[in-house]
GUMARKOL-562118 format. One record per residue (C-alpha): x, y, z; residue in three letters. Coordinates in steps of 0.5 Angstrom, whole numbers, padded with zeros to 4 digits, always signed. Layout:
BEGIN
XYZAla ...
This chain:
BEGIN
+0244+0202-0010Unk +0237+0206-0010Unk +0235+0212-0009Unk +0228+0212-0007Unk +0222+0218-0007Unk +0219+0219+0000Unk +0213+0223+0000Unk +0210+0226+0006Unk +0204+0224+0010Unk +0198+0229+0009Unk +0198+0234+0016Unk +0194+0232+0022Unk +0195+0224+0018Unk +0195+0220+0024Unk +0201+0215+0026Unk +0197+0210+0031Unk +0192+0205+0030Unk +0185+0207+0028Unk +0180+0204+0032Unk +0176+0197+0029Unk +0183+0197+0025Unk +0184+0189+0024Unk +0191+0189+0021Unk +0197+0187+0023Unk +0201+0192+0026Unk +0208+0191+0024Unk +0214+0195+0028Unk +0221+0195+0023Unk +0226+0198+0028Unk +0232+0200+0022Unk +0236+0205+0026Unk +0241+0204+0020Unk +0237+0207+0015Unk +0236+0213+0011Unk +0234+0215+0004Unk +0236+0217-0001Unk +0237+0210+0000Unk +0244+0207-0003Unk +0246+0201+0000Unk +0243+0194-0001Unk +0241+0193+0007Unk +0237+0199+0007Unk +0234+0198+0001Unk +0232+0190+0003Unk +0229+0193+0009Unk +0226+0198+0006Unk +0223+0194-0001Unk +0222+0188+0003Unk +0217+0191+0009Unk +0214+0196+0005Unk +0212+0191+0000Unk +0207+0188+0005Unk +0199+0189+0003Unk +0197+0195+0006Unk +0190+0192+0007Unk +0192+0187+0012Unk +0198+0190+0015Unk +0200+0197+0018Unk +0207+0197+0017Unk +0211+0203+0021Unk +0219+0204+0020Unk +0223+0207+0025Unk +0228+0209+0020Unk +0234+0213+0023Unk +0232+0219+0020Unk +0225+0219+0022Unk +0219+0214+0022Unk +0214+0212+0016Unk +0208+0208+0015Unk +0207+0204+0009Unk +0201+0206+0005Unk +0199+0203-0002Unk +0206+0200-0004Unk +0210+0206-0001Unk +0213+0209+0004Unk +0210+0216+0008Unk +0214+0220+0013Unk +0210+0221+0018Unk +0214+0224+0023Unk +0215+0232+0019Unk +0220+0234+0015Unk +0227+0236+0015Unk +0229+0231+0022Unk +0235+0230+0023Unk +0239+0223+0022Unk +0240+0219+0029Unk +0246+0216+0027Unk +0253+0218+0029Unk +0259+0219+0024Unk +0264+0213+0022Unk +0269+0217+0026Unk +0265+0219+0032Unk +0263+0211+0031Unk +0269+0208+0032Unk +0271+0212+0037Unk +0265+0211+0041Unk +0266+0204+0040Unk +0273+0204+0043Unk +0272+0209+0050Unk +0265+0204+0051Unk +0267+0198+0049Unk +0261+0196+0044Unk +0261+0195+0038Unk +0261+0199+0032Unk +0254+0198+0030Unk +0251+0200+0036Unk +0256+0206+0037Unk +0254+0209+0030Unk +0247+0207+0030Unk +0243+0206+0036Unk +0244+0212+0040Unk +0240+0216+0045Unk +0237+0220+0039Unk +0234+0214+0036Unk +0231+0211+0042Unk +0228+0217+0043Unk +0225+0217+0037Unk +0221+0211+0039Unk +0219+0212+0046Unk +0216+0219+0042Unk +0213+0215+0036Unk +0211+0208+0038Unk +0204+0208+0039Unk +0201+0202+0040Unk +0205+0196+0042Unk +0205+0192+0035Unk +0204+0185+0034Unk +0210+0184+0030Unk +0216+0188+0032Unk +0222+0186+0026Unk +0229+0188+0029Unk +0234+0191+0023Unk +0241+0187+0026Unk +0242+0184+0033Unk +0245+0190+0036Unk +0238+0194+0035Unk +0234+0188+0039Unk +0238+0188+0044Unk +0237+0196+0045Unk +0231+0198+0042Unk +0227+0191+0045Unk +0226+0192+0052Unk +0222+0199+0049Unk +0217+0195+0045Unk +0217+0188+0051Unk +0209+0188+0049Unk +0210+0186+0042Unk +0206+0179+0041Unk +0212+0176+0037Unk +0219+0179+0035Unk +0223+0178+0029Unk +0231+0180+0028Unk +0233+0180+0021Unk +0240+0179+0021Unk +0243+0181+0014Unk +0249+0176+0014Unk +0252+0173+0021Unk +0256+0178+0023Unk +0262+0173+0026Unk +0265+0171+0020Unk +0263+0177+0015Unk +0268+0181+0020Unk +0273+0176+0020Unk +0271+0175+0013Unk +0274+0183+0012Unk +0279+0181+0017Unk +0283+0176+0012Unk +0282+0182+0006Unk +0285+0188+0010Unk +0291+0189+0013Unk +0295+0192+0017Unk +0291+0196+0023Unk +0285+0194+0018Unk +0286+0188+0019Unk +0286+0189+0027Unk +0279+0192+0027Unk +0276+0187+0023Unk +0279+0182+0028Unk +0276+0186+0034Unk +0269+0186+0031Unk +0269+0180+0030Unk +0270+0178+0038Unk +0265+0183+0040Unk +0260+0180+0034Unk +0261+0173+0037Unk +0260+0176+0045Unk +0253+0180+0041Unk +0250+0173+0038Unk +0252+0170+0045Unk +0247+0175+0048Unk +0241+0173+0044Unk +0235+0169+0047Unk +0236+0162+0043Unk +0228+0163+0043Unk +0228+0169+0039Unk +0226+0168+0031Unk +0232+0170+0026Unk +0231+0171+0018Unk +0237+0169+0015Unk +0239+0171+0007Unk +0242+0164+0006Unk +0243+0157+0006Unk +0250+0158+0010Unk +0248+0164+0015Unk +0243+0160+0017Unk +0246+0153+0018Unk +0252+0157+0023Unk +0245+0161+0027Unk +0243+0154+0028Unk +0250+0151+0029Unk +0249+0156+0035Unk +0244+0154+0038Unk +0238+0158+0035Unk +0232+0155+0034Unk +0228+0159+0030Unk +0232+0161+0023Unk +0227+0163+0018Unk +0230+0163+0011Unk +0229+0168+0006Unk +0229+0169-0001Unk +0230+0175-0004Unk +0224+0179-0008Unk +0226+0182-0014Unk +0223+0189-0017Unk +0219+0188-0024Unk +0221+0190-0029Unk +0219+0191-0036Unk +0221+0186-0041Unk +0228+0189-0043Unk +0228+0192-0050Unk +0234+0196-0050Unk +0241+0193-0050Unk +0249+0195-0051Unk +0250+0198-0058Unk +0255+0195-0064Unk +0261+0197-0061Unk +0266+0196-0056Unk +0263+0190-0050Unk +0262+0195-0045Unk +0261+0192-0037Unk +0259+0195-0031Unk +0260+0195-0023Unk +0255+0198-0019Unk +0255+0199-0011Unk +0255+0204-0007Unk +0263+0207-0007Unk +0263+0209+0001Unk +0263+0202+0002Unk +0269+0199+0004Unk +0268+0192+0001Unk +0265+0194-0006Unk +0272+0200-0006Unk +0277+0194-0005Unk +0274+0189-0009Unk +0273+0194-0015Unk +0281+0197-0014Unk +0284+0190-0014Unk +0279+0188-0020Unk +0282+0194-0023Unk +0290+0194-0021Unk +0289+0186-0022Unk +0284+0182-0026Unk +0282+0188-0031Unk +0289+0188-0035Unk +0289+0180-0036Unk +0281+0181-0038Unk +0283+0186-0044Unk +0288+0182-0046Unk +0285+0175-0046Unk +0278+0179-0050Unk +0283+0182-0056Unk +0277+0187-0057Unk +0276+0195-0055Unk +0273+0193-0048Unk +0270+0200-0044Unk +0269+0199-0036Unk +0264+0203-0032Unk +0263+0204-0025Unk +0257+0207-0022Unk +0256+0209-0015Unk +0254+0214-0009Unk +0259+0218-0006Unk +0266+0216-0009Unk +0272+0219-0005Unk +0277+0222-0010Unk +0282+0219-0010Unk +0279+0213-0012Unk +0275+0217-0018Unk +0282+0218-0019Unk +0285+0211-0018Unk +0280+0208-0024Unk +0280+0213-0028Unk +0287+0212-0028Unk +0285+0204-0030Unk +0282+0207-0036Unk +0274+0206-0033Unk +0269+0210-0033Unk +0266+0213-0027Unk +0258+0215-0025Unk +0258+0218-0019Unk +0251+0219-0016Unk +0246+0217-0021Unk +0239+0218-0021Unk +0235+0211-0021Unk +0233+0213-0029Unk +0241+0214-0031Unk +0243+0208-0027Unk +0238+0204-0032Unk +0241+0207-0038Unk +0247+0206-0036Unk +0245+0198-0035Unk +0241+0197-0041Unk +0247+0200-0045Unk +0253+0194-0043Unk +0254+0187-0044Unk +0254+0185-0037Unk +0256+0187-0030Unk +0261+0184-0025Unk +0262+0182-0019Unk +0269+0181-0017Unk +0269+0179-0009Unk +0271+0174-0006Unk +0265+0173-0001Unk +0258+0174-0002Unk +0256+0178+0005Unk +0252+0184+0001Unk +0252+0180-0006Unk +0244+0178-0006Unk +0242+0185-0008Unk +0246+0186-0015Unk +0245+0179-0016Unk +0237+0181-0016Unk +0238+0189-0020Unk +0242+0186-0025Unk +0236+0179-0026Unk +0231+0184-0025Unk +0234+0188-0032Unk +0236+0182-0035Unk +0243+0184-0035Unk +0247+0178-0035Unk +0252+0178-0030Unk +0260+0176-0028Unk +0263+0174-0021Unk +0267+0170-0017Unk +0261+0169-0012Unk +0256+0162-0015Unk +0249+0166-0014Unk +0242+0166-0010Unk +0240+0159-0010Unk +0234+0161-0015Unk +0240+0164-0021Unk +0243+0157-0020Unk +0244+0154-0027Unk +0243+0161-0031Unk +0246+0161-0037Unk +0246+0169-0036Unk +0251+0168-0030Unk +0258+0166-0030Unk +0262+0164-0023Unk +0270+0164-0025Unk +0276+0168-0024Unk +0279+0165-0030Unk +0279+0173-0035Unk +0280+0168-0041Unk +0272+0165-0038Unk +0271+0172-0038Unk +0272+0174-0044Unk +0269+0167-0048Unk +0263+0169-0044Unk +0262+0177-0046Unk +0264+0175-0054Unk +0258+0170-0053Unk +0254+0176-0051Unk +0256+0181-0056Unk +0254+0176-0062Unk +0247+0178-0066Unk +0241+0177-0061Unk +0245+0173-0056Unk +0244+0180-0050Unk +0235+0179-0052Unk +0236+0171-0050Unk +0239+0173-0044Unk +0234+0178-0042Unk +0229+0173-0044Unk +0232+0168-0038Unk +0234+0172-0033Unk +0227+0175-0033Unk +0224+0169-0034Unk +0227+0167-0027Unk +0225+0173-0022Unk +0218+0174-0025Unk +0213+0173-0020Unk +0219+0173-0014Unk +0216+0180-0011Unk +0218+0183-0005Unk +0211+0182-0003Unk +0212+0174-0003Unk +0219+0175+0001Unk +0215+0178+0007Unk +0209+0175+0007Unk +0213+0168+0006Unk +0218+0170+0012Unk +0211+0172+0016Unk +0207+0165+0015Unk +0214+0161+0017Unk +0214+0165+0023Unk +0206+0163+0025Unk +0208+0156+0023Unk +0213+0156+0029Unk +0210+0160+0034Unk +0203+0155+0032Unk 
């Protein structure tokens, strides 16, 4: 979760290419996004194209409530002030999917209103148009056909997260998880073979290829420095933390059955006063009750600062899912901090072997692990491993990795 500043662009401050401008114009098309940024889809995309050189690259962001330019290591909106979002609402979404028989994402994100925005925004053909989700280039593509190159960044392969969910939920969840998972297959059919795809790990890629797609470029994930962690959990009780956004169903799930399953098996099992806090923008009361109710302590909405704090003052984070669509970037907040970390889900190839992160399911592992941490200096040598891991593994890096695959494969 991140909330993210977004400064405007000076009045009159120009939106197209300026002339004898040698960068390499770069279209992201990301109808899904809006700041303040809050879930780890928009901030990948944002972090992640924004981190480009500004001395080489002109990045524009067609977000779904307005466009951006990237300048200095930022974003600028350079569309003016108080435009309203594009995207339709999850009802209306849902119902529009239904009465259409498209898919949920295009129904809620690529709507006339966005494509407007581009037809009105798009200056220049780019050389490189970057698609945000299959249903974005199969929509927004045929409005850009002039662009040089293009590049879709899939996120997870859609087919099986759905399914995925189909197994988690019940009832008429369960129904639509199983429907979007057909209408996600019918989608990828539709793709070229040709096109380029950005995969976020080894197993997405391999079941693209296994698809008949040709050029899947894998990519890491870039980490956000941070300075060496100085500040760790007091003396006291061992307090742990789940972070995410709380109007997303997966996180909602996973956190109430951590709650009503593995956390009374977890207090027992550590024989020590444990406090549990769960930090995330927009949580439904009666889920801020239900917590509550299991003794947890919630954050709602914090601020960067505040989330920060928050993190520097447990032993651990946790990630109790059992899949690892949207893990990556709590892998990477949590690294970045040097904040070790507890899940069911083994992390990104990079944390691999981290003494700092434990994959289990057995509470009783859990427990062991946090009264390891919570012995004299045990947190600072965590910090010290998990940040030594990431440094260097920028945003930046994880782009231009993503652009230099690309022109290899298109030499």
């Amino acid at each position: 979760m991140s909330i993210e500043a977004v400064p405007q662009a000076p009045a009159g401050a120009a939106s197209s290419p300026r002339d004898g401008d040698s960068r390499r114009r770069v279209a992201v098309f990301a109808p899904h996004l809006v700041t303040p940024i809050r879930n780890g889809g928009d901030l990948y995309i944002w972090r992640k194209w924004g981190a480009l050189d500004p001395a080489r690259h002109a990045v524009q962001l067609f977000a779904g409530d307005g466009v951006y330019e990237s300048a200095s290591g930022a974003w600028l909106r350079t569309d003016g002030p108080g435009g309203a979002p594009t995207l339709r609402s999850k009802a209306r979404a849902a119902a529009h999917a239904l009465r259409s028989g498209s898919d949920y994402l295009s129904s809620r994100f690529i709507t006339p209103a966005y494509l407007a925005r581009v037809r009105r925004h798009l200056a220049a053909p780019p050389e490189l148009a970057v698609y945000s989700f299959a249903c974005t280039w199969l929509q927004v593509a045929p409005l850009v056909d002039d662009a040089r190159a293009s590049l879709l960044e899939t996120h997870n392969f859609e087919p099986k997260f759905y399914l995925d969910r189909a197994r988690e939920a019940q009832g008429p969840a369960r129904l639509a998880a199983s429907v979007a998972a057909a209408r996600a297959h019918a989608l990828l059919a539709r793709l070229p073979r040709e096109l380029p795809l950005v995969a976020l790990g080894q197993s997405d890629a391999e079941m693209f290829r296994a698809h008949g797609h040709a050029t899947v470029l894998l990519s890491a994930l870039g980490y956000d420095p941070e300075p060496p962690r100085t500040r760790f959990a007091p003396q006291g009780p061992i307090r742990i933390a789940f972070v995410g956004s709380l109007s997303i169903w997966m996180n909602v799930a996973a956190i109430r059955e951590f709650a009503a399953g593995a956390l009374p098996a977890l207090r027992q099992a550590l024989g020590a006063p444990l406090q549990v806090l769960v930090a995330g923008s927009r949580p439904a009361p009666a889920l801020v009750a239900t917590l509550r109710g299991h003794g947890i302590e919630v954050h709602a909405d914090p601020g960067d600062a505040e989330l920060g704090e928050l993190l520097d003052g447990c032993h651990a984070t946790i990630q109790p899912f059992d899949s690892s669509n949207g893990l990556k970037l709590k892998f990477a907040t949590s690294a970045a901090r040097g904040v070790p970390i507890l899940g069911y889900i083994a992390p990104p190839p990079e944390l691999a072997g981290a003494t700092s992160i434990l994959t289990s399911r057995d509470m009783r592992e859990w427990a062991a692990f946090l009264r390891r941490l919570a012995a004299q200096d045990a947190q600072a040598r965590a910090a010290r491993e998990l940040q030594g891991i990431v440094r260097g593994r920028t945003w930046r890096a994880c782009a231009e990795a993503n652009l230099k695959a690309l022109d290899a494969a298109r030499a």
